[in-house]
C-alpha positions, 0 to 999 in steps of 0.5 A: 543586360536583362531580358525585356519584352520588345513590341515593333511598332514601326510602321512597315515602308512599302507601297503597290509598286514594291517589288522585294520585301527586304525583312530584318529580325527586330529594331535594335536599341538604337532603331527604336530609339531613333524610331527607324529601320537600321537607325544605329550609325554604324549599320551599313543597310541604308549605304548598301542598298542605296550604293547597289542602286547606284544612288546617293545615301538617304540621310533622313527618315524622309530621305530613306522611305522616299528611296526604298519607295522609288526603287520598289524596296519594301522595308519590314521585320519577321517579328512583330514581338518578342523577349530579347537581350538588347540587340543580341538575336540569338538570346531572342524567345517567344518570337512573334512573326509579323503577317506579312500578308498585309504587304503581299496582298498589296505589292506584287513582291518579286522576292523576299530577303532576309538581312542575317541568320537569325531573320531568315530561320525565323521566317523560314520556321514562322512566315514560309508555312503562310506565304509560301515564299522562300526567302533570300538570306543575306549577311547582317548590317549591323556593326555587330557582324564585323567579320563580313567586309563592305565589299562582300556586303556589296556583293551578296546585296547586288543579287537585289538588283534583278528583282528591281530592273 
């Protein structure tokens, strides 16, 4: 697979009642091909978050903003470019970061959690200088990490919980 430059053009979700930022690293093949958040079948972000919530899985584009909105999740990326290799985060170069001040001038955000390693050590090294917000990580979605089970998904996702009651 070759090294392509990737621009994120999706549109952050978040509105003034939005009380945790939830931040991936940069849509996947699949996302940008669908032209969403966590588009791939196989990625267990949206049943998550939405099972954390006690609420019935978005199925739609429509059905996933209205969701985060109700429960005051804000949805965006660290990146707004970079070089990568299809999905793989770690073959990411010339990273950058999204301003994220266009969502914390907006919403009071509670806490900002990062979905994967990679997320969070490239908020930690790019947005943490500017935000002064450390930020929560937690164990990827994607179908790539296949070594952390739902149910500890569920678990280390439940921690979203306290920022949203």
């Amino acid at each position: 697979m070759e090294t392509q430059h990737i621009i994120h053009n999706f549109e952050p979700i978040y509105n003034e009642h939005s009380k945790i930022l939830m931040l991936g690293t940069m849509p996947s093949p699949k996302s940008r091909e669908v032209g969403f958040y966590y588009g791939h079948p196989r990625n267990r972000f949206w049943k998550v978050v939405s099972d954390v919530c006690g609420e019935a899985y978005p199925e739609t584009r429509e059905d996933k903003i209205t969701f985060a909105l109700r429960n005051g999740i804000a949805v965006w990326d660290v990146l707004a470019g970079c070089d990568i290799k299809g999905a793989d985060d770690s073959s990411i170069r010339n990273p950058q970061p999204n301003d994220m001040s266009r969502i914390l001038e907006c919403a009071d955000i509670k806490a900002i959690f990062t979905t994967g390693t990679k997320a969070f050590q490239l908020y930690k090294k790019f947005c943490y200088p500017k935000t002064g917000i450390m930020t929560i990580g937690l164990p990827s979605t994607s179908p790539a990490n296949c070594r952390t089970s739902y149910e500890q998904l569920y678990e280390a996702y439940f921690e979203i919980r306290k920022y949203l009651e």
